[in-house]
C-alpha positions as CSV (number, residue, x, y, z in Angstrom):
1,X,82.5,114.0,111.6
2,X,85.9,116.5,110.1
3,X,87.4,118.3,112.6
4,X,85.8,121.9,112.8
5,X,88.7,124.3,112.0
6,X,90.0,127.1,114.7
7,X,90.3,130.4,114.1
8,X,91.8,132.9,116.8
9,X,91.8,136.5,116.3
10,X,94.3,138.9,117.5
11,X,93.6,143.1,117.3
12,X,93.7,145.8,118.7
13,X,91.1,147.8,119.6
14,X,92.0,151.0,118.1
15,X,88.3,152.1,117.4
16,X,84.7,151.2,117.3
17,X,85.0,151.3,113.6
18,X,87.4,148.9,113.6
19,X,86.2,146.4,116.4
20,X,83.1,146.3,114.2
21,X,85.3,145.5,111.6
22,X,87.0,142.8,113.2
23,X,84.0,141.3,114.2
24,X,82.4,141.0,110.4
25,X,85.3,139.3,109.7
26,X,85.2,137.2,112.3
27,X,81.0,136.5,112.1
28,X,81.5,135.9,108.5
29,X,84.2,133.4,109.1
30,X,82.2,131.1,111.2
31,X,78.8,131.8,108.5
32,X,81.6,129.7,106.6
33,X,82.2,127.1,109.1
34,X,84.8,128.1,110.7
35,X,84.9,128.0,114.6
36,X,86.1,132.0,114.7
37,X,87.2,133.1,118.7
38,X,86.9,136.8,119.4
39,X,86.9,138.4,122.8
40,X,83.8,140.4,122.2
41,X,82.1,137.3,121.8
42,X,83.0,136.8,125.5
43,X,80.0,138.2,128.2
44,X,81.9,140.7,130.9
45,X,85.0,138.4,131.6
46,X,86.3,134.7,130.8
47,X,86.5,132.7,134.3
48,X,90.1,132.0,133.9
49,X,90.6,135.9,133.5
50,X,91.6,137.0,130.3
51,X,95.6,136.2,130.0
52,X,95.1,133.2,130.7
53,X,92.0,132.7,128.2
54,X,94.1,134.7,125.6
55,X,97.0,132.0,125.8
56,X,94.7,128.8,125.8
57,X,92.7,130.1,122.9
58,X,95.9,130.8,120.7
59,X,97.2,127.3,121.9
60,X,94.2,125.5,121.0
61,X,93.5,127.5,117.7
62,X,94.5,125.8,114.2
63,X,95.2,129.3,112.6
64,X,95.6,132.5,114.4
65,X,95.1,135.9,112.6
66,X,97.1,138.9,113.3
67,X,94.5,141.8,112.1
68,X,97.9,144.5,111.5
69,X,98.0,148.2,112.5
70,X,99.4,150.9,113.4
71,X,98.7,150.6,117.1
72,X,98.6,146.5,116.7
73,X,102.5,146.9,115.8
74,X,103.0,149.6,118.8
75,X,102.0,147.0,121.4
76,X,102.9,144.1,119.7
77,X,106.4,145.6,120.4
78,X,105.6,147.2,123.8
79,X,106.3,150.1,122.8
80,X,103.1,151.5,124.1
81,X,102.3,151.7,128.4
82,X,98.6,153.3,127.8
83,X,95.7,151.4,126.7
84,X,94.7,148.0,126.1
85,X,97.4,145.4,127.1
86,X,96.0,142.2,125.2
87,X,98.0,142.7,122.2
88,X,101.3,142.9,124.2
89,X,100.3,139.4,126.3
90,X,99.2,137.7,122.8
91,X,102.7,139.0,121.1
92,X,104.7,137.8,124.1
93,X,102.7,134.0,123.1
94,X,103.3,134.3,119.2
95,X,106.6,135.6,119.6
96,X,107.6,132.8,121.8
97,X,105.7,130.1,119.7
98,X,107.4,131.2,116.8
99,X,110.9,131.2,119.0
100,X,110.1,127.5,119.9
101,X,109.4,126.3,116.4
102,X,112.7,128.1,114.9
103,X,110.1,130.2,112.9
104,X,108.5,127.6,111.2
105,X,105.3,128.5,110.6
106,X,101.9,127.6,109.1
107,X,99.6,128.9,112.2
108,X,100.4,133.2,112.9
109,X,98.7,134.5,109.4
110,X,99.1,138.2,109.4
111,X,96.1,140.2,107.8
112,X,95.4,144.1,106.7
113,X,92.7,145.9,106.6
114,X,92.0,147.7,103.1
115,X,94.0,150.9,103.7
116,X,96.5,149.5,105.9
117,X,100.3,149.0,105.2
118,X,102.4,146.0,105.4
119,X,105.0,148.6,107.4
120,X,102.7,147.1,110.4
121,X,102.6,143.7,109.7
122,X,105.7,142.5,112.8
123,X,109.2,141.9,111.8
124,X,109.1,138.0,112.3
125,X,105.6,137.5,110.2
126,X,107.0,139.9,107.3
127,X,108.2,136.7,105.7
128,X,104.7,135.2,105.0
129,X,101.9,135.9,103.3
130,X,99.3,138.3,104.4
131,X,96.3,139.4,103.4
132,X,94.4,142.7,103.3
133,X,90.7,142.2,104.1
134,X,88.0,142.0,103.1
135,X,89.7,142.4,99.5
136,X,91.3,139.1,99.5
137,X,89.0,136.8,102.4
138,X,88.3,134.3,99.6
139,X,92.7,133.8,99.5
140,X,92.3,133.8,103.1
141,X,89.3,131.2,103.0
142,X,91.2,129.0,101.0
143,X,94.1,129.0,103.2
144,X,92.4,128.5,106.5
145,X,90.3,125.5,104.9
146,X,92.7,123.6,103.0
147,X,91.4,124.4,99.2
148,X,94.0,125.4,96.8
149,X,92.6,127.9,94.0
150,X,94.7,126.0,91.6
151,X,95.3,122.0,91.7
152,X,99.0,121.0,90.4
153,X,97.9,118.6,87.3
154,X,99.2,114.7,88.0
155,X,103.4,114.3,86.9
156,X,103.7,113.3,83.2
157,X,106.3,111.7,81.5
158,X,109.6,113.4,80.5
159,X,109.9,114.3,77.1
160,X,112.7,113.1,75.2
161,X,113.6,116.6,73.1
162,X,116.4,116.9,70.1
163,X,119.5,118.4,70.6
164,X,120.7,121.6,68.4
165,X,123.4,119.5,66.9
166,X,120.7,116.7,65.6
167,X,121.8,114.0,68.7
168,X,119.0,113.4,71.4
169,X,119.7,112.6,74.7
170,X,119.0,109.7,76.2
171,X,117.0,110.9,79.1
172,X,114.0,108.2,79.9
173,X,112.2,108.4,82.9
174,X,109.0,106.4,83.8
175,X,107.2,105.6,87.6
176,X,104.8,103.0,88.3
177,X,105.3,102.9,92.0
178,X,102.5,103.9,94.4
179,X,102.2,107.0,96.1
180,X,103.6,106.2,99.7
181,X,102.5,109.0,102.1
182,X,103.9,109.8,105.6
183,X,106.9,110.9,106.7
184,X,110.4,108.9,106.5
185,X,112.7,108.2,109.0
186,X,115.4,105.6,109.4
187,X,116.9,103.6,107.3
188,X,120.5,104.7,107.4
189,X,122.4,101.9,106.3
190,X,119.9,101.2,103.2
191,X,120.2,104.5,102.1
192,X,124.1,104.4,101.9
193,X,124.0,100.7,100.4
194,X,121.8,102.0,97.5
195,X,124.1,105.2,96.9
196,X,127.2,102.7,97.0
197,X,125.7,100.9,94.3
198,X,124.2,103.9,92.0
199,X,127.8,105.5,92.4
200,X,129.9,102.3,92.1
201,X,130.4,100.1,89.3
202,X,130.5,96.3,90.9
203,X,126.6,96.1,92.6
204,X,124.6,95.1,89.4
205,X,121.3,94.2,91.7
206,X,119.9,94.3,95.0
207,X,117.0,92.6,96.5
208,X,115.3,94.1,99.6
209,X,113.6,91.1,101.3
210,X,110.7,92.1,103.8
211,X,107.0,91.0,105.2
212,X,104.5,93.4,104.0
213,X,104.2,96.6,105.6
214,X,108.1,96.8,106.5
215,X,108.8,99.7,104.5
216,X,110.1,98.3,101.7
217,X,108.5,100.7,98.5
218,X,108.7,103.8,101.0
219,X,112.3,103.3,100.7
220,X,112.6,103.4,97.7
221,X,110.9,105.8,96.4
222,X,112.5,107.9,99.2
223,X,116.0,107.2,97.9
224,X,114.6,107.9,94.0
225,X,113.1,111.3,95.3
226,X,116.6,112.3,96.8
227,X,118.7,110.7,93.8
228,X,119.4,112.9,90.9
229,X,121.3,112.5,87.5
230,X,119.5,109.1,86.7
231,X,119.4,109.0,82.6
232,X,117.6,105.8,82.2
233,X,114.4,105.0,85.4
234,X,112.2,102.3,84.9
235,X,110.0,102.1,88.2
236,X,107.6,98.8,88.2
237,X,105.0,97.6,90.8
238,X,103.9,94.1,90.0
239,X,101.2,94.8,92.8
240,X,99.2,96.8,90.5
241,X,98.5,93.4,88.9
242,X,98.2,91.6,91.7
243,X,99.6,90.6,95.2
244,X,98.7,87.3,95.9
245,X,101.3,84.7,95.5
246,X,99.0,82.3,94.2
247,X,98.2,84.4,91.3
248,X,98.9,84.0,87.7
249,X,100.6,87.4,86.8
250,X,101.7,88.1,83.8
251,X,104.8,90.5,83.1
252,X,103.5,90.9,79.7
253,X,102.2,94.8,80.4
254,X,105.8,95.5,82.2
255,X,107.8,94.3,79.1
256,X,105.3,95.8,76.6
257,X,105.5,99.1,77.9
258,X,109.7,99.1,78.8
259,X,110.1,97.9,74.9
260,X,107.6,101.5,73.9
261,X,109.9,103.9,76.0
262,X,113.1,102.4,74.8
263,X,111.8,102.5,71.1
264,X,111.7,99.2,70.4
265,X,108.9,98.0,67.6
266,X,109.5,94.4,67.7
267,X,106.8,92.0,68.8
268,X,107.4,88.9,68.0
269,X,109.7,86.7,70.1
270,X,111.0,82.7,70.0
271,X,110.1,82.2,73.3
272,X,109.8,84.4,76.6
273,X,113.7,84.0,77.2
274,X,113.6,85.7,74.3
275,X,112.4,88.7,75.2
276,X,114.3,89.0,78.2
277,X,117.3,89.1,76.1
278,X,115.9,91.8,73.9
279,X,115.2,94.2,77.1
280,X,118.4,93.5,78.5
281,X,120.0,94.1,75.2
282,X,117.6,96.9,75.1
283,X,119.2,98.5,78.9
284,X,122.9,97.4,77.5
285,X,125.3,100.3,77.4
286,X,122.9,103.0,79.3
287,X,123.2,104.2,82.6
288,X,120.0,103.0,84.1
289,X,117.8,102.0,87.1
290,X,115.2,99.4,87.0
291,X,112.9,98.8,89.9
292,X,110.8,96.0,90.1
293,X,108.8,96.2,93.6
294,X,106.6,93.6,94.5
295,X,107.6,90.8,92.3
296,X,106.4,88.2,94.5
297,X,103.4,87.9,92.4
298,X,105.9,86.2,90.0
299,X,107.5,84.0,92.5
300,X,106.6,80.4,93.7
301,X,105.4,80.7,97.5
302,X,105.0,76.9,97.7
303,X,107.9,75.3,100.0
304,X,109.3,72.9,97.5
305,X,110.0,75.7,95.2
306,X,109.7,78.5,97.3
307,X,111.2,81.9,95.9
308,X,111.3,80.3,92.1
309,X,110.0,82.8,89.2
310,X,107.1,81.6,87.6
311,X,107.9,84.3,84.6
312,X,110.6,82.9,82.4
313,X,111.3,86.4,80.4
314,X,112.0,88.0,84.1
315,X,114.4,85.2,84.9
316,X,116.2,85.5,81.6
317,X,116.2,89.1,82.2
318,X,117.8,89.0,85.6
319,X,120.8,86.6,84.4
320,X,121.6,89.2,82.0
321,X,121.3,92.1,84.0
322,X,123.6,90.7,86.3
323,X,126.5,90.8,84.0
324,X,125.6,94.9,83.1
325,X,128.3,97.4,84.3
326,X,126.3,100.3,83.7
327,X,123.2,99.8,85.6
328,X,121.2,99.0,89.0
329,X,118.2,96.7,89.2
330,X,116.4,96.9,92.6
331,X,114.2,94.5,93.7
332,X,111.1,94.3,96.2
333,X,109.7,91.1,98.0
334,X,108.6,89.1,100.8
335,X,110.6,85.9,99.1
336,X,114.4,85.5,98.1
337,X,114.6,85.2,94.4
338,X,115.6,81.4,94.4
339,X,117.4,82.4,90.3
340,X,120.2,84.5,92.6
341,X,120.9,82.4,95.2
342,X,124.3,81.2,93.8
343,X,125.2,85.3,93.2
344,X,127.3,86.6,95.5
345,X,128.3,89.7,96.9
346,X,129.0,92.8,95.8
347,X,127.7,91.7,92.3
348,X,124.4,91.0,94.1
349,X,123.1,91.9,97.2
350,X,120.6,90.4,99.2
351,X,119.5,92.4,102.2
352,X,116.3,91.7,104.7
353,X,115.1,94.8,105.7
354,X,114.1,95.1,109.4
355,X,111.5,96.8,111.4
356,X,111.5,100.2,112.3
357,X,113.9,100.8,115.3
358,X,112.5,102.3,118.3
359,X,114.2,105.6,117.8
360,X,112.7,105.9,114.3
361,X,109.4,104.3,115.0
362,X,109.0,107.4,118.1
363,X,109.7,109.8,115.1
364,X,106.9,108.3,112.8
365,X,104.3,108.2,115.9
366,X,105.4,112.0,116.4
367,X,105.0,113.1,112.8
368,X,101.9,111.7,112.6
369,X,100.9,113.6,115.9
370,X,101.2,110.8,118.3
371,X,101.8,112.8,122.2
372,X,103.5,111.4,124.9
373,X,106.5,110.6,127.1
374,X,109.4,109.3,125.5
375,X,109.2,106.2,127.6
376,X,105.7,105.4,126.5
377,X,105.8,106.0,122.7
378,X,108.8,103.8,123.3
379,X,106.6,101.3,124.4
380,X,104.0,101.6,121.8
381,X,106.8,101.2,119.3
382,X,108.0,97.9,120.6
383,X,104.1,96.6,121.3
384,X,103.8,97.2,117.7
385,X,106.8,95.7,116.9
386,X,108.2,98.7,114.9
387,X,106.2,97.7,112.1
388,X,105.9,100.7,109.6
389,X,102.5,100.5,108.8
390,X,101.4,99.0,112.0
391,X,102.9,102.2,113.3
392,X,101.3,104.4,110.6
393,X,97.5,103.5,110.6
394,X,98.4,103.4,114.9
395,X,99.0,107.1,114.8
396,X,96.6,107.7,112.1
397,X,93.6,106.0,114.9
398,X,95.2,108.3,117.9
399,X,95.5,111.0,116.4
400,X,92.1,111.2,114.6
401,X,90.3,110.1,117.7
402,X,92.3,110.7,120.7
403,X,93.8,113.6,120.1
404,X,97.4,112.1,119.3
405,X,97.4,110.4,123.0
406,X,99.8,107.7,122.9
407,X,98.2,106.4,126.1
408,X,94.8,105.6,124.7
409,X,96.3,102.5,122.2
410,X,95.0,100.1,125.3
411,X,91.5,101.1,124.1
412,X,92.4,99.3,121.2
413,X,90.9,95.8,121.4
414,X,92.9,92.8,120.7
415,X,92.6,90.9,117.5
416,X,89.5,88.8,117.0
417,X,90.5,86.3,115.3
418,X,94.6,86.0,115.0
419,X,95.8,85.5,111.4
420,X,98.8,86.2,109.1
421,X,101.9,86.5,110.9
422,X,103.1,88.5,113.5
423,X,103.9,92.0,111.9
424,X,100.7,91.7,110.2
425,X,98.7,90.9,112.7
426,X,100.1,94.2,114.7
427,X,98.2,95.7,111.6
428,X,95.4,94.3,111.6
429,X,94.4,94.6,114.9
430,X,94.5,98.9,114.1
431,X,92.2,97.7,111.0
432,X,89.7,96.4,113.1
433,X,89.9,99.6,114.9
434,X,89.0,100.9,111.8
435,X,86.3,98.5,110.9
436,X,84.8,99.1,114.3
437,X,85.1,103.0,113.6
438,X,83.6,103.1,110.0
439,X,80.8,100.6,110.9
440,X,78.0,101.9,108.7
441,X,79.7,104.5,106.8
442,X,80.5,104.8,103.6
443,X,84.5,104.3,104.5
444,X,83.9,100.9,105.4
445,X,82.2,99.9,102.4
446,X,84.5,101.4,100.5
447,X,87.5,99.2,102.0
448,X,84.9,96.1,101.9
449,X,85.4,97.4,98.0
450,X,89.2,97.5,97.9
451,X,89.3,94.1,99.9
452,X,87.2,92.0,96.5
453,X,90.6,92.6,94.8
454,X,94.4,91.8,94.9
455,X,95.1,94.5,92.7
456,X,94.2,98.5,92.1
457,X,90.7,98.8,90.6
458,X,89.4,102.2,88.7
459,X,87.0,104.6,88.7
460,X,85.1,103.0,86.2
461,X,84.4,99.4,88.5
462,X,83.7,101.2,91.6
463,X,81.4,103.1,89.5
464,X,79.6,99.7,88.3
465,X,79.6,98.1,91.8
466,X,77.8,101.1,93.2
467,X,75.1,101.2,90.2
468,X,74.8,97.9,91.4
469,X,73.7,98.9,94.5
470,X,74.5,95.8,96.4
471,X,72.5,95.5,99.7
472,X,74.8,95.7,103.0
473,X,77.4,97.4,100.6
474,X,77.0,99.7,98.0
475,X,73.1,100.3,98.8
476,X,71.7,103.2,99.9
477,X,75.1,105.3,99.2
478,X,74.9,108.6,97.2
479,X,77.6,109.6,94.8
480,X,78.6,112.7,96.9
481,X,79.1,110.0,100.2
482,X,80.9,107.9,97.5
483,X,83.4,111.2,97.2
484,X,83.6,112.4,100.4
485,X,84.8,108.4,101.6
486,X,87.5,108.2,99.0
487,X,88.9,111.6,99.8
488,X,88.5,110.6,103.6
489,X,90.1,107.6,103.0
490,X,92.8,109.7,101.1
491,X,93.7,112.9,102.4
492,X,92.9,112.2,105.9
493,X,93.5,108.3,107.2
494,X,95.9,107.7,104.8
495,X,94.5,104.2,104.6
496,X,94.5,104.6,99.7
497,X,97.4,104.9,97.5
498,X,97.4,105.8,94.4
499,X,99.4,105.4,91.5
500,X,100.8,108.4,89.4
501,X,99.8,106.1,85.9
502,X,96.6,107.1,86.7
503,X,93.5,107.6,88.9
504,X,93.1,104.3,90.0
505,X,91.9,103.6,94.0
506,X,94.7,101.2,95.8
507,X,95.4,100.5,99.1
508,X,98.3,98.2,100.9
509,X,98.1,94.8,100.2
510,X,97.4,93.9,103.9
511,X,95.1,96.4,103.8
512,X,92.9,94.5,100.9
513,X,93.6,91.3,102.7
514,X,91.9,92.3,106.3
515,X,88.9,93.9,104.9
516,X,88.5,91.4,102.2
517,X,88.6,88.5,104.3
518,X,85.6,90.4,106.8
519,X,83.8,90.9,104.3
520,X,83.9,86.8,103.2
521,X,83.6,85.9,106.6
522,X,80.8,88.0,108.1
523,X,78.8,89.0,105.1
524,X,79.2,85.8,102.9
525,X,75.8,86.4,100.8
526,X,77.2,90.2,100.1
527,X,81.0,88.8,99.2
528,X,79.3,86.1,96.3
529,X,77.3,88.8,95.0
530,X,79.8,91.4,94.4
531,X,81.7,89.3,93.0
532,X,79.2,87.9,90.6
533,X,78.8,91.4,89.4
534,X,82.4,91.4,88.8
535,X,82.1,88.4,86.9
536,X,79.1,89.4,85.0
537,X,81.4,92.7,83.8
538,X,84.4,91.5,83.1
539,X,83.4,88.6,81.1
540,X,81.4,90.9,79.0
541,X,84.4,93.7,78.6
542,X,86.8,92.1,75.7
543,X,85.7,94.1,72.6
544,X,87.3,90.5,71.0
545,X,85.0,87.1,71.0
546,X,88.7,85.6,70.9
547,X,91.1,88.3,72.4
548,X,94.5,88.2,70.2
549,X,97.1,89.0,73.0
550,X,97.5,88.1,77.0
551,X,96.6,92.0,77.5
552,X,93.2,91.5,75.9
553,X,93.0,88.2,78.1
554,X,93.3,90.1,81.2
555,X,89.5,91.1,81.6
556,X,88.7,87.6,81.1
557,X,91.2,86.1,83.5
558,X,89.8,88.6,86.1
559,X,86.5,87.3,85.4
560,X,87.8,83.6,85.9
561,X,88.9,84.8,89.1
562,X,85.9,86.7,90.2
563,X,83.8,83.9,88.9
564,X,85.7,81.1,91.2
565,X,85.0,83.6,94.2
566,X,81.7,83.5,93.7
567,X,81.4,79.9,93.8
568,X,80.2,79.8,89.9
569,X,82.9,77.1,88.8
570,X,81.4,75.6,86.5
571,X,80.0,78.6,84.7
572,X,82.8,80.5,84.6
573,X,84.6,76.9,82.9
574,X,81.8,76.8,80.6
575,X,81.4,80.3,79.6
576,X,84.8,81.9,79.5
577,X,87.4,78.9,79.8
578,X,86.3,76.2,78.0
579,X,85.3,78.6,74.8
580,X,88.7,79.5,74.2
């Protein structure tokens, strides 16, 4: 169930007009579903007496409104010694709340009634916003529940615009990294290694080297977000196509859609060397940055070759770009590109990014709401071994259902069944909290969802999968459950990504992995059938019998896969393979 919203109201009771006035406000506020407090909703006396109930109730409130008079402002500055006292306690609180919190604020909202002034609104709230009711309570509405009256459309691409004197810049700009939410902290010395780079001219690529979950696109889309005066940004995730090693991944899509922004029309090549030449040749002489997170999907995991590109136009690429003076390539993965072992230093840089330390990981657990002694989130830090998003979907868990108390992670119970290695499986023991949470809500079907792929999947498959109404999974789900779990999922565990090419549902990697592999191993009959379904639709999704490029193959490779999951080898051989 969503946390109910608190609304505390602070007046004065400067008539009986206006205490009924207050109090249609505040009735009308909880006819909304809001949790209103007003003292006349209080029989004779609170048993705590009132001060003390007037400071717990502005503690505890989400939003407190400030309903601004004449006589409010008077004893809000104690300048009055007859009458009611309760607004000179509650400004004492505010006042001091504000003080603590160097006047950042999102809780004091200061309101007016419709022939008031904004003269009475108090000096320190005269910076925000307020409101004169009952004009504007749908403004106010929207404020205390979260819902913008106008939605900021997704970031397009920048235009490329002609100059007066005929010449047009080069400005090219394009990001295919995943949203990352959360807070950053940390990361000092990364930070200053990238801006040596960007600013320097020796540093022609640097590879951060991490498990999953260490943090490794959160930096950089951090340093990106703080960098300015980049001409030439090409950001790449190869997990939008896939994370599994094992996978055949093409870079087809990344080089067909670098060659479009850089204007390039040619699409024929000698061989995939080939076109690495042409991008590099492409990138030659501009002052760029290419990211490429999350190219392990490329690499070789195997020990005999482990860290090798399987793609031979990324390879070719990477030799060239190594020789550019004018640009920085940054790479992502959990394996050393075996092609730049014999670089060295400064021309490129290999650095393995660490865990959080425990400085950073306290700041992470507090941002997310996580309470407690220092010594104690300390120790949550180090149980979790200062893995990021370990860390994350731990602070996410207390503070959602134990009101931030850092205490409560023994309630957590230990992993099941101990898999991956050990940073992951500090994650996946706060997924099974999750599992154990969600059980039998839509949330958990949802992930069970996520979890039948190794890559992003859109609107349009989820929408097939719940048409298909799969018993134990998408059965028995309605389309506005459907919503409200994504948007849960979203906005307030944090647990899906998304990508700003589009409105596609992703999730972290490990995240996929945990809840996919549940979902094999406890509901087997419910795994094969979902993924006969995705068999079933991709096969029949090429508008082509015989598809002409790899990017009209992909629909069929997927269904390959899918096929193989379901345990229909030979079918998918004899109906998709073998054919063509």
């Amino acid at each position: 169930m969503a946390k109910v919203t608190k609304v505390f109201i602070s007046y004065s009771h400067d008539s009986d007009l206006h205490r009924d006035f207050v109090r249609g406000i505040s009735d009308r506020l909880r006819t909304d579903g809001l949790e209103c407090l007003l003292d006349q909703y209080i029989n004779g006396f609170p048993p705590e007496g009132w001060q003390c109930w007037m400071e717990n109730q502005i503690e505890a409130a989400d939003f407190v409104l400030l309903v601004c008079t004449e006589t409010y402002l008077r004893r809000y500055r104690k300048q009055e010694t007859e009458g009611g006292r309760g607004v000179t306690f509650e400004g004492v609180v505010i006042s001091q709340t504000l003080y603590d919190h160097y006047y950042r604020n999102s809780k004091f909202i200061p309101m007016i009634p419709t022939h008031g002034s904004l003269e009475h609104v108090p000096l320190t709230l005269k910076s925000y916003s307020t409101y004169c009711l009952p004009g504007d309570y749908d403004k106010l509405y929207r404020v205390l529940t979260g819902q913008a009256e106008y939605i900021a459309p997704p970031l397009g691409e920048l235009r490329s615009m002609q100059a007066a004197n005929g010449h047009a810049p080069i400005l090219i700009h394009t990001d295919r990294l995943p949203t990352v939410k959360g807070g950053f902290f940390g990361r000092i010395a990364e930070l200053q290694l990238l801006n040596d780079a960007w600013s320097g001219n020796t540093t022609r690529i640097i590879q951060f080297i991490a498990p999953g979950g260490t943090g490794k696109t959160k930096l950089l889309r951090h340093w990106l977000n703080h960098t300015a005066n980049i001409p030439v940004l090409f950001e790449w995730s190869f997990y939008a196509q896939g994370s599994s090693e094992d996978k055949q991944t093409s870079a087809t899509p990344f080089f067909s859609h670098a060659f479009a922004k850089l204007g390039s029309t040619r699409e024929r090549f000698a061989s995939e060397e080939d076109k690495g030449d042409h991008l590099a040749e492409l990138l030659r002489g501009k002052r760029y940055v290419l990211v490429l997170d999350g190219l392990e999907p490329l690499q070789h995991g195997g020990a005999a070759v482990r860290g090798e590109l399987k793609d031979k136009a990324i390879r070719q690429l990477l030799r060239q770009l190594a020789r550019h003076p004018c640009g920085l390539c940054i790479i992502t993965t959990r394996i050393a590109l075996h092609e730049l072992s014999d670089r060295d230093a400064p021309t490129v840089i290999r650095h393995d990014l660490q865990n959080l330390t425990a400085a950073d990981g306290i700041q992470l657990l507090q941002s997310l709401g996580v309470k407690g002694s220092a010594a104690e989130l300390g120790k949550a830090v180090r149980e979790y071994g200062g893995h990021a998003l370990a860390l994350s979907l731990l602070g996410n868990v207390l503070r959602l259902r134990h009101q931030g108390d850092v205490r409560k992670r023994d309630t957590l119970k230990a992993l099941v069944k101990a898999t991956g290695n050990r940073d992951s499986r500090h994650a996946f023991k706060v997924m099974q909290a999750y599992a154990e949470w969600f059980a039998g809500e839509p949330e958990l079907a949802l992930l069970h969802l996520l979890g039948l792929f190794d890559h992003p999947i859109g609107q349009d498959v989820l929408q097939m999968l719940w048409d298909a109404q799969i018993p134990h999974l998408t059965a028995g789900i309605d389309e506005d459950e459907w919503l409200e779990a994504i948007a849960s999922l979203r906005e307030e565990h944090h647990l899906l990504s998304q990508h700003d090419s589009g409105g596609d549902l992703d999730c972290h990697p490990l995240i996929r992995e945990y809840f996919g592999g549940q979902l094999q191993t406890q509901q087997p009959q419910v795994w094969q059938q979902a993924h006969e379904r995705l068999y079933e639709y991709y096969k029949a999704l090429p508008e082509k019998e015989f598809p002409d490029t790899l990017e009209e193959m992909q629909p069929l490779f997927s269904a390959v896969a899918h096929g193989c999951a379901a345990g229909l080898h030979q079918q998918a051989l004899d109906e998709v393979y073998w054919p063509r």
